[in-house]
C-alpha positions as CSV (number, residue, x, y, z in Angstrom):
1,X,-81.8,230.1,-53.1
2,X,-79.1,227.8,-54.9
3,X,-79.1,223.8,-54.9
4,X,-75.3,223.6,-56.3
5,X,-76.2,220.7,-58.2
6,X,-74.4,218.2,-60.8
7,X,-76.0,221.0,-63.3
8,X,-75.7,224.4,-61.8
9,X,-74.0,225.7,-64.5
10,X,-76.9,225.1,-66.7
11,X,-79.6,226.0,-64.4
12,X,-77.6,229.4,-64.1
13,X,-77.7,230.1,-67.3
14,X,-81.6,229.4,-67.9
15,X,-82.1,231.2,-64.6
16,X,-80.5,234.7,-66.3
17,X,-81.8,233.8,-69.6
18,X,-85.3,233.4,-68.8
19,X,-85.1,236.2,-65.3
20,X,-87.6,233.3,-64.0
21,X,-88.3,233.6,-60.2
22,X,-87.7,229.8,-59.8
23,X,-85.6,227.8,-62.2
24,X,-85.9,223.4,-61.4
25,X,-83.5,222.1,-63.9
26,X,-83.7,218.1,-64.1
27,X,-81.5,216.4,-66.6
28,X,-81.6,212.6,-67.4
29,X,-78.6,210.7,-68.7
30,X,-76.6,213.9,-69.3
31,X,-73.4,214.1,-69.5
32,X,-72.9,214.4,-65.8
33,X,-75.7,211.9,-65.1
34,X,-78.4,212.4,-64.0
35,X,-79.3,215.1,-61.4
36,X,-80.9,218.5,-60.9
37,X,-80.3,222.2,-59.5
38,X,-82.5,224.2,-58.5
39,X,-82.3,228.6,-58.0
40,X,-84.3,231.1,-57.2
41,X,-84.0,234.9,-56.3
42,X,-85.4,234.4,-52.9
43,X,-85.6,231.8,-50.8
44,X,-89.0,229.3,-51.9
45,X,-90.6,227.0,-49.6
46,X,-89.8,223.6,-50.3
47,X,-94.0,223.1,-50.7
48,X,-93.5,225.5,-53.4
49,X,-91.1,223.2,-55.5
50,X,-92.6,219.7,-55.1
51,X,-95.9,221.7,-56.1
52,X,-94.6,222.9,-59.0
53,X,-92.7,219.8,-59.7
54,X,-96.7,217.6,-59.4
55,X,-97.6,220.2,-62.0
56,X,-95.5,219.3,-64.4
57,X,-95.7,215.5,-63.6
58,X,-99.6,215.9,-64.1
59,X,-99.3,218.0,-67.1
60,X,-96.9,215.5,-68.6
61,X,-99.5,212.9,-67.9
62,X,-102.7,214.4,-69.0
63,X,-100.7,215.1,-72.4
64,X,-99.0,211.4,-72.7
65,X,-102.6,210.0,-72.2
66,X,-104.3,212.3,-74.8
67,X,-102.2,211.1,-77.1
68,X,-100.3,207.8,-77.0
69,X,-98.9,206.9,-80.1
70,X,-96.3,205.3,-82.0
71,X,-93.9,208.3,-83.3
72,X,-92.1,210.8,-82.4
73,X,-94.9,213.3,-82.6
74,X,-96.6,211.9,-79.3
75,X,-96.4,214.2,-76.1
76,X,-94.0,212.2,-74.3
77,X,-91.1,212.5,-76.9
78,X,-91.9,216.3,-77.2
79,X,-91.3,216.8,-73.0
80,X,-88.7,214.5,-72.5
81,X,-87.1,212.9,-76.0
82,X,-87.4,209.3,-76.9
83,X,-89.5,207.1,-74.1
84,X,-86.5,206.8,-71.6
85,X,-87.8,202.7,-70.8
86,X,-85.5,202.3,-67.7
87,X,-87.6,205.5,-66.2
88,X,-90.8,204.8,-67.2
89,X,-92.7,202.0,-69.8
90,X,-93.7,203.4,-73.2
91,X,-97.8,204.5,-73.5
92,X,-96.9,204.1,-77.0
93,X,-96.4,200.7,-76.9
């Protein structure tokens, strides 16, 4: 299974590097933009990808609300870098 996204490229290499199953690569304000690929050695259902992909949203979640802060060190800027604020408003303030 191959989505030739704006980032297949990338998501092939973290696809042989990690011999993952399923690789969901989702980049924000690259430099292509923003946009995702997705690969796989077989062919997943799609319920398999937007379950994995509530997952992570609710693992990103439960850690941004343990821990909302006002540095670098919160859980946020560890997953995703500095609070992107056109995405999402800052828990840290």
């Amino acid at each position: 299974m191959h989505n030739p996204g704006k980032y297949n490229d990338a998501c092939t290499v973290a696809r042989e590097a990690t011999d993952g199953e399923l690789v969901l690569l989702i980049v924000v304000g690259g430099n292509k933009g923003s946009g995702f690929s997705v690969q796989g050695k077989a062919a997943f259902p799609q319920g398999v990808i937007v379950d994995t992909l509530r997952a992570v949203a609710n693992e990103i979640e439960k850690q941004q609300n343990a821990n909302p802060c006002k540095t670098t060190e919160c859980a946020w800027y560890s997953v995703a870098g500095p609070h992107p604020p056109a995405y999402r408003k800052d828990p840290c303030g």
